[in-house]
Backbone as ProteinMPNN parsed JSONL, in Angstrom:
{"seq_chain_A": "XXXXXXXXXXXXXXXXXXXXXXXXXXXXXXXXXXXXXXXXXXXXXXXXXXXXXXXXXXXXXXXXXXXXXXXXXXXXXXXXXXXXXXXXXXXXXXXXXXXXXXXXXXXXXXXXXXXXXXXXXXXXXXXXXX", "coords_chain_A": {"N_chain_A": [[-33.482, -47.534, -40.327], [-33.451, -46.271, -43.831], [-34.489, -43.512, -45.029], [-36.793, -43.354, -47.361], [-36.829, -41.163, -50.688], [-39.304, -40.489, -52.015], [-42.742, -41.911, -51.013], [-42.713, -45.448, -50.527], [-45.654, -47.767, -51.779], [-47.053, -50.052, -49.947], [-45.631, -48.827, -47.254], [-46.869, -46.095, -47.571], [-49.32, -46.638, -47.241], [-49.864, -48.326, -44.493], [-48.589, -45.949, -42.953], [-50.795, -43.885, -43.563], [-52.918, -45.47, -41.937], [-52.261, -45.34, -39.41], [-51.869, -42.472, -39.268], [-54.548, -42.482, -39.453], [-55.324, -43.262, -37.328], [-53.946, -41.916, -34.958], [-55.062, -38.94, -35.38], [-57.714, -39.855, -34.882], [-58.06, -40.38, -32.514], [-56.938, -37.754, -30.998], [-54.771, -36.938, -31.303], [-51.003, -35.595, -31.068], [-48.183, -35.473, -33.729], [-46.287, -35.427, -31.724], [-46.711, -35.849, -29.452], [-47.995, -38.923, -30.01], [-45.585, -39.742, -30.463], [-43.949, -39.561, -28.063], [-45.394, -41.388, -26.266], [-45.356, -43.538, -27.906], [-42.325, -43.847, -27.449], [-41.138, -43.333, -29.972], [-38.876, -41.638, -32.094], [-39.638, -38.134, -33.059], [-39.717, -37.308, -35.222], [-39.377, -40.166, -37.334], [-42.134, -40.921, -36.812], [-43.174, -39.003, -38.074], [-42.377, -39.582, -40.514], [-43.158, -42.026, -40.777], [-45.733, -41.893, -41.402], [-46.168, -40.689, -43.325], [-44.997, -42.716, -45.477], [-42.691, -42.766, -45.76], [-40.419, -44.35, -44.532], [-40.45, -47.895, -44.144], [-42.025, -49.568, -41.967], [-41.746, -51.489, -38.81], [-41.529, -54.806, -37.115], [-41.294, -54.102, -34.368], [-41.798, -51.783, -34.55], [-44.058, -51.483, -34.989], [-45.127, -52.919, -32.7], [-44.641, -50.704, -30.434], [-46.226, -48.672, -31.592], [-49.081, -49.895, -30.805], [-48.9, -50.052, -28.625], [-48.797, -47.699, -27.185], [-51.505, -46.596, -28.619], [-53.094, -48.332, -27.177], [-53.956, -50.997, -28.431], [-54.182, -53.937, -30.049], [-51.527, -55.258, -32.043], [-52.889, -56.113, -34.539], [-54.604, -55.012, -35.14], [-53.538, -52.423, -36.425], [-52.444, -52.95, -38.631], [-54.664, -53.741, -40.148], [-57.157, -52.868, -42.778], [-59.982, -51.623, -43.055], [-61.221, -50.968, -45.078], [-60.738, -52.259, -47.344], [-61.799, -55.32, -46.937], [-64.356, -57.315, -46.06], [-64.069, -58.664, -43.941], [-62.327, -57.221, -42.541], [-63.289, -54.878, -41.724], [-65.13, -55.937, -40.314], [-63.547, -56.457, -38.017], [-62.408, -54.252, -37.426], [-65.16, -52.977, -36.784], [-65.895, -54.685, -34.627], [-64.116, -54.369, -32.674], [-64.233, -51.455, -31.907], [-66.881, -50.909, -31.093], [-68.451, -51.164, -27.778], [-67.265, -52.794, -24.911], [-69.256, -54.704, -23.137], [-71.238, -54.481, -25.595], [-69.937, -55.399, -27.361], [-68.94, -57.939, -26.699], [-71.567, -59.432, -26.519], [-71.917, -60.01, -29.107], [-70.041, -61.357, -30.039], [-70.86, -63.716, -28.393], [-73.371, -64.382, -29.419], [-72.027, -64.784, -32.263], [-70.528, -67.182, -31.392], [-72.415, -68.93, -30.631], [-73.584, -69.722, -32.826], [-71.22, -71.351, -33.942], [-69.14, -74.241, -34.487], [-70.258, -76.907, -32.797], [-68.454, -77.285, -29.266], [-66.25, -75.667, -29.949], [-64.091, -72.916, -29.249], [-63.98, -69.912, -28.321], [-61.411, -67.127, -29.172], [-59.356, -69.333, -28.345], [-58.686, -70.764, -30.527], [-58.83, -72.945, -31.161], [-60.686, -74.262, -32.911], [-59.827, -73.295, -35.48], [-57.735, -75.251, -34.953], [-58.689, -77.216, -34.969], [-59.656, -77.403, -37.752], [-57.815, -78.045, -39.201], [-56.232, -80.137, -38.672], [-58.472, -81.906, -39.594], [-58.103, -84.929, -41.867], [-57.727, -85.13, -45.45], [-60.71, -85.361, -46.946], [-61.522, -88.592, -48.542], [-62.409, -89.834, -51.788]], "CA_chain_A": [[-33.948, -47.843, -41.668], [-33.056, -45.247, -44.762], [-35.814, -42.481, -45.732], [-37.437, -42.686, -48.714], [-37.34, -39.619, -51.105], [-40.725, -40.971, -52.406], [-42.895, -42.88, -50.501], [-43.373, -47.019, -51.172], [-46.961, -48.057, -51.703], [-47.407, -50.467, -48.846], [-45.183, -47.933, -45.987], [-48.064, -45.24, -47.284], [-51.003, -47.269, -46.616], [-49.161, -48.014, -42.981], [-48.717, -44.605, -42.632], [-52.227, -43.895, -43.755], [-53.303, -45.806, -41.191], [-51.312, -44.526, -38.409], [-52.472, -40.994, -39.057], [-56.201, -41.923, -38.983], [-55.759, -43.795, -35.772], [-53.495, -40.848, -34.403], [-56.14, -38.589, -35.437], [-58.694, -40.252, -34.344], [-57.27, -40.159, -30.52], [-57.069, -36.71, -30.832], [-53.191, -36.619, -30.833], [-50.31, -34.617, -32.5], [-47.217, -36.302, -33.786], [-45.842, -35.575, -30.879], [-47.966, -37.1, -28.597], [-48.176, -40.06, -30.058], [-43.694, -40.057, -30.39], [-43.706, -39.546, -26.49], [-46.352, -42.585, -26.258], [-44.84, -44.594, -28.126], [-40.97, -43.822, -27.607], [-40.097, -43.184, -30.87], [-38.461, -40.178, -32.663], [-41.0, -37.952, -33.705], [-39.414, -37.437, -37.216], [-39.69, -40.943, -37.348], [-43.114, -40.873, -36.427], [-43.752, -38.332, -39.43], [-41.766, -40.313, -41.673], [-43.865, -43.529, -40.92], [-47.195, -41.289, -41.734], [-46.078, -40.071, -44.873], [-44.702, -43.817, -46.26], [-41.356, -42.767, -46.26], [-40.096, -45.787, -44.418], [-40.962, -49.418, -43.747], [-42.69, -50.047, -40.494], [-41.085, -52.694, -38.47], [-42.619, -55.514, -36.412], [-40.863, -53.454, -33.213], [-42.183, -50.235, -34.483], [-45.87, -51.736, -34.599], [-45.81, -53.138, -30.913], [-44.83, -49.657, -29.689], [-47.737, -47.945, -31.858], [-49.839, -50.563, -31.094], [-48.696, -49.842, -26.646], [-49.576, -46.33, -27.458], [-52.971, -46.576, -29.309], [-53.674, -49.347, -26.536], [-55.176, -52.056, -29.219], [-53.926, -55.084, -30.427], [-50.682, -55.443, -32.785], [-52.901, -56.958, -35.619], [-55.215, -53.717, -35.803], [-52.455, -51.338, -36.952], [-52.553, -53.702, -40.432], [-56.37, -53.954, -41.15], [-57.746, -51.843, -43.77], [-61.404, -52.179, -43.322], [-62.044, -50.411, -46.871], [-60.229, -53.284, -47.984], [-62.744, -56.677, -47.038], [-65.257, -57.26, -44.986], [-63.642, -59.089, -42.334], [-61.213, -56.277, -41.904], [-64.105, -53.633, -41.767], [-66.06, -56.105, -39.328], [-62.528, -56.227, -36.887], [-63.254, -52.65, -36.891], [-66.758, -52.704, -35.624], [-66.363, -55.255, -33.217], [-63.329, -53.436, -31.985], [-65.069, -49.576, -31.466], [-67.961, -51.393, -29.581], [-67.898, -50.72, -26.148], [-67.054, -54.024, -24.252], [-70.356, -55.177, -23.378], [-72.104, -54.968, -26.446], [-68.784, -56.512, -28.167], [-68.989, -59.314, -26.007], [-72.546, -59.352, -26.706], [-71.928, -59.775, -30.943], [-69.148, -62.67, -29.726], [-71.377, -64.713, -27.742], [-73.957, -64.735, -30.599], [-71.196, -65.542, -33.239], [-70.56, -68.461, -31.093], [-73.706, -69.956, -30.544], [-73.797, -70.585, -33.9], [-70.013, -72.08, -34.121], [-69.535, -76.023, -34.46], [-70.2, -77.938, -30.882], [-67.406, -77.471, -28.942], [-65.125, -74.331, -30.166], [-64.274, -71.716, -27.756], [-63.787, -68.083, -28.254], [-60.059, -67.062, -28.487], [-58.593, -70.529, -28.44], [-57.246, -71.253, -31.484], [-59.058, -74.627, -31.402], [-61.736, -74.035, -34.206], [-58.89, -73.388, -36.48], [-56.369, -76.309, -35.001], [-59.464, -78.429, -35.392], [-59.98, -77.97, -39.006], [-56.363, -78.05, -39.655], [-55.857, -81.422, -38.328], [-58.672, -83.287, -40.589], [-57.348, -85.508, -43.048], [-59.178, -85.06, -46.282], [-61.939, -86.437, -47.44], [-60.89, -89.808, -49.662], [-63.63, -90.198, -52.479]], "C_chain_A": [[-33.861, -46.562, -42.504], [-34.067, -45.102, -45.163], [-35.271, -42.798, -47.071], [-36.871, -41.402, -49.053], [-38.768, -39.774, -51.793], [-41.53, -42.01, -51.447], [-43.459, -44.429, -51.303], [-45.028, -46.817, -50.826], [-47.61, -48.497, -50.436], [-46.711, -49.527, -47.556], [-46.549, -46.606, -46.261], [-49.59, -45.439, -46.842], [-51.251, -47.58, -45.394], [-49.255, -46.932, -42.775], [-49.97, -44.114, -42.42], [-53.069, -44.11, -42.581], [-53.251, -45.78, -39.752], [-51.956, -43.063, -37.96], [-53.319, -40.879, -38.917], [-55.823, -42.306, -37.772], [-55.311, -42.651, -35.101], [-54.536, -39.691, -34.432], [-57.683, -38.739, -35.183], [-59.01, -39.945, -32.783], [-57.306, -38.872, -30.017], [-55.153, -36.15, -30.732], [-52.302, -36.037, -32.293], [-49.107, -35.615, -32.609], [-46.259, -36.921, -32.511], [-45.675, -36.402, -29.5], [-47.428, -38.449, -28.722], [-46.266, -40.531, -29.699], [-43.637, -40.445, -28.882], [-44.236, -40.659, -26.225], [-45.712, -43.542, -26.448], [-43.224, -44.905, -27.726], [-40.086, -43.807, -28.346], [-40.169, -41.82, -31.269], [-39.78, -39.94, -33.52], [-40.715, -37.633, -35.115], [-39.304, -38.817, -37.709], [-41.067, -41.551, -37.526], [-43.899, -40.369, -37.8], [-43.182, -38.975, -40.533], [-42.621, -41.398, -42.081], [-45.339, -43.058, -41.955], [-46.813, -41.158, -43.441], [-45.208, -41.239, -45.875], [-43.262, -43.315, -46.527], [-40.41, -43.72, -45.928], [-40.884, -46.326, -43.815], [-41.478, -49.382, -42.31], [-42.224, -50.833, -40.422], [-42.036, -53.205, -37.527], [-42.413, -54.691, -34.665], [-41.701, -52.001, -33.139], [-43.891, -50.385, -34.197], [-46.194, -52.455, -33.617], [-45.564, -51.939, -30.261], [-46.149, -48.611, -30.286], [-48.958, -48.529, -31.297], [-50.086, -49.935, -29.228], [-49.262, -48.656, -26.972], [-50.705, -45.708, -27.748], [-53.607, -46.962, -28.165], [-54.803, -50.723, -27.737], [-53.901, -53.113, -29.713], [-53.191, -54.781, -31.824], [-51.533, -55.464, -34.302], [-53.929, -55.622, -36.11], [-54.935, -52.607, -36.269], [-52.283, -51.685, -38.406], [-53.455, -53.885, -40.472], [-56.572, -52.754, -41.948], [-58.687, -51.98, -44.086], [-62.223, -51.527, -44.355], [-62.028, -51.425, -47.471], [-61.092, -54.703, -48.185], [-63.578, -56.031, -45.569], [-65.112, -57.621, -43.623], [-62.92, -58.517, -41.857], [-62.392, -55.442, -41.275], [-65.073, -54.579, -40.247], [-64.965, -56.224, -37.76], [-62.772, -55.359, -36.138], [-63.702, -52.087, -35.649], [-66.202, -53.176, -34.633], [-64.982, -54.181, -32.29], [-63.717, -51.524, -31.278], [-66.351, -50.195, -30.844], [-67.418, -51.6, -28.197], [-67.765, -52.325, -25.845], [-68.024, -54.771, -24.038], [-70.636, -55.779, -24.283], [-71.388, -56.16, -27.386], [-69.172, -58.129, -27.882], [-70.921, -60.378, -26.345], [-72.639, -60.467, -28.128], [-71.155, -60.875, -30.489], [-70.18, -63.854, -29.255], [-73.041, -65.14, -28.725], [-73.328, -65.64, -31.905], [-70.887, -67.009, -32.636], [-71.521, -69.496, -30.802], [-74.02, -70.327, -31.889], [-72.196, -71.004, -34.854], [-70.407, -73.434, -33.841], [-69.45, -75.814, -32.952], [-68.616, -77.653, -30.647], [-65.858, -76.498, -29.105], [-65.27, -73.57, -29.182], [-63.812, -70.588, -28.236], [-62.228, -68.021, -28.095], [-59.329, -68.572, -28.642], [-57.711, -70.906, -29.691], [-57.721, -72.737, -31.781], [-60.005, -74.954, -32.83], [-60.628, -74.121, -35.42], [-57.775, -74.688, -36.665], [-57.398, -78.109, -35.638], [-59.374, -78.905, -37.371], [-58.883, -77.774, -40.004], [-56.113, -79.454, -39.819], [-57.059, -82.591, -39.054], [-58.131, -83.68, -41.757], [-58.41, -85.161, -43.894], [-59.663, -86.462, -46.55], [-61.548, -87.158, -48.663], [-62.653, -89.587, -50.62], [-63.772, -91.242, -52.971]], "O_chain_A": [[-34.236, -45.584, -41.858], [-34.761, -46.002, -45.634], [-34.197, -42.689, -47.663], [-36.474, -40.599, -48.208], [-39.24, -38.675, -52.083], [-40.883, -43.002, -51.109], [-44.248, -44.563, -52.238], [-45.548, -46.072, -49.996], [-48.439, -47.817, -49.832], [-47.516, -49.533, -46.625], [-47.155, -46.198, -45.27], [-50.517, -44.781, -46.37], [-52.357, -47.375, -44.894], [-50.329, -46.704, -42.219], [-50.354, -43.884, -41.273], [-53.833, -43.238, -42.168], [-54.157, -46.182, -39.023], [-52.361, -42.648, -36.874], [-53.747, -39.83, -38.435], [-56.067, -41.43, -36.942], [-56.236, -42.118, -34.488], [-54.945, -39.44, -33.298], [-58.579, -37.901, -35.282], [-59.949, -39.428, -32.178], [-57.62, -38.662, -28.845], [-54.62, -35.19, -30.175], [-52.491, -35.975, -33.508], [-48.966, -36.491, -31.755], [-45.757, -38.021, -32.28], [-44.916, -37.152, -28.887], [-46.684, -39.034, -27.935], [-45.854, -41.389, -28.918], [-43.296, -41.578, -28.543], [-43.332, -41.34, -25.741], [-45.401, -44.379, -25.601], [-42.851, -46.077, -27.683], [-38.886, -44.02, -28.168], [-41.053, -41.004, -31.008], [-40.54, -40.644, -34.184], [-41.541, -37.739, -36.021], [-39.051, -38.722, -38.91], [-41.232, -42.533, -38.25], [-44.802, -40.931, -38.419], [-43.732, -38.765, -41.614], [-42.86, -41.737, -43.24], [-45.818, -43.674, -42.907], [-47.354, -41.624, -44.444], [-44.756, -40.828, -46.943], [-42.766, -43.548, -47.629], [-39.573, -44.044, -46.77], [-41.791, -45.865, -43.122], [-40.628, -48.853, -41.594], [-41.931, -51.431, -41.458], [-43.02, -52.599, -37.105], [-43.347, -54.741, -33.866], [-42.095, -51.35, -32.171], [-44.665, -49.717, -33.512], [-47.376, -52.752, -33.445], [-46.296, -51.858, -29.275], [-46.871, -47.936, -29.553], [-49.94, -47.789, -31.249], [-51.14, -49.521, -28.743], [-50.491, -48.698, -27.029], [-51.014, -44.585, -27.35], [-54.589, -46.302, -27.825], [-55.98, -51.079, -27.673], [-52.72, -52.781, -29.619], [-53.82, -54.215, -32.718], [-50.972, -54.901, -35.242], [-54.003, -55.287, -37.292], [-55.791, -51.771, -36.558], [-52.019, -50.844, -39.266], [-53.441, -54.765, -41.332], [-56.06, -51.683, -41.623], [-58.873, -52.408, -45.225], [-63.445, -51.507, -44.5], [-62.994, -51.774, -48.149], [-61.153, -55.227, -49.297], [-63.545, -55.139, -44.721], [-65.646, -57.222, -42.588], [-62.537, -58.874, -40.743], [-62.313, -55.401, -40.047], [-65.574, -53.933, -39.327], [-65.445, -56.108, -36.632], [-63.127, -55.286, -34.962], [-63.403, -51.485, -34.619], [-65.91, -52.443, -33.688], [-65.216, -53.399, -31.369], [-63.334, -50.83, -30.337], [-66.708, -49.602, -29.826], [-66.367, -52.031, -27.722], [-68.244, -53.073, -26.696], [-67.951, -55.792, -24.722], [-70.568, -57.003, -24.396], [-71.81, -57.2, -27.89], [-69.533, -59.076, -28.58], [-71.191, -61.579, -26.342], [-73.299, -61.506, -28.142], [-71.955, -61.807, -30.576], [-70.179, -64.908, -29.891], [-73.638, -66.201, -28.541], [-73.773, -66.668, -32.415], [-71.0, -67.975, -33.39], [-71.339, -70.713, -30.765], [-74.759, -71.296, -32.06], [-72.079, -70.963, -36.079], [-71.418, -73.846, -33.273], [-68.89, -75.004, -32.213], [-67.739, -77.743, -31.506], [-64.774, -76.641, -28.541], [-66.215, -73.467, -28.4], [-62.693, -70.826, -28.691], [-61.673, -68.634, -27.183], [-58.459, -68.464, -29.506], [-56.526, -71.217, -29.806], [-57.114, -73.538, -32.491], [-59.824, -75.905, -33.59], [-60.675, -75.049, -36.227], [-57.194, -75.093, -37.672], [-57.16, -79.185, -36.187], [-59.179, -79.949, -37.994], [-58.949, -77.46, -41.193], [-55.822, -79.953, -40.906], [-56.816, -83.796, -39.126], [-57.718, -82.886, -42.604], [-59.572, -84.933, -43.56], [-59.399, -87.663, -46.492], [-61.268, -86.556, -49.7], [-63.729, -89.27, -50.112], [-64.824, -91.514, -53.55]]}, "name": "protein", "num_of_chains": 1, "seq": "XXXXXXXXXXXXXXXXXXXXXXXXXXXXXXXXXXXXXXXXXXXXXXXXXXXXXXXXXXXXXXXXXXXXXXXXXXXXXXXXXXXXXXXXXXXXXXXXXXXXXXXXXXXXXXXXXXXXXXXXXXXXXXXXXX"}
């Protein structure tokens, strides 16, 4: 993919987000390049919004971080349900599981955690005729 000489809006907010998590970890560009398997001028390119992130490039950051594809795109400045991904995500396992099994006790009868059914459920009613 062809560098920027400026970076786009959305590749800097990727980036952005990249460099806290990388920083967060305690790691240098390098690091993380070796981790993940990509070029580390690549790596610095992504940080600094000079190019596009690809869906390939964010399952090897994602192998590297160790977290889930979909937490490399939250921006929990951004809403609340990004910012509560977050949390539940930096809670240790336990307590996580803990904050889950609360949220579900007060889900409709019959949803399950993870499934996908809560959502297929209230996909599949017809509407309401008046």
């Amino acid at each position: 993919m062809p560098r920027r000489e400026t970076p786009d809006p959305l590749a800097a907010k990727m980036g952005a987000r990249v460099q806290t998590l990388r920083e967060e970890r305690g790691l240098s560009i390098g690091a993380l390049a070796r981790a993940s398997g990509l070029p580390k001028g690549h790596v610095w390119n992504l940080e600094h919004g000079l190019v596009m992130i690809t869906l390939p490039t964010i399952a090897a950051l994602a192998r590297a971080f160790d977290v889930a594809p979909g937490y490399l795109i939250t921006f929990p400045e951004e809403s609340e349900l990004e910012a509560m991904f977050e949390y539940l995500h930096d809670l240790p396992a336990e307590e996580r599981r803990k904050v889950l099994q609360s949220v579900m006790e007060e889900a409709p009868k019959g949803a399950q955690l993870g499934s996908g059914e809560l959502r297929q459920e209230q996909r599949a009613k017809p509407p309401r005729s008046r």
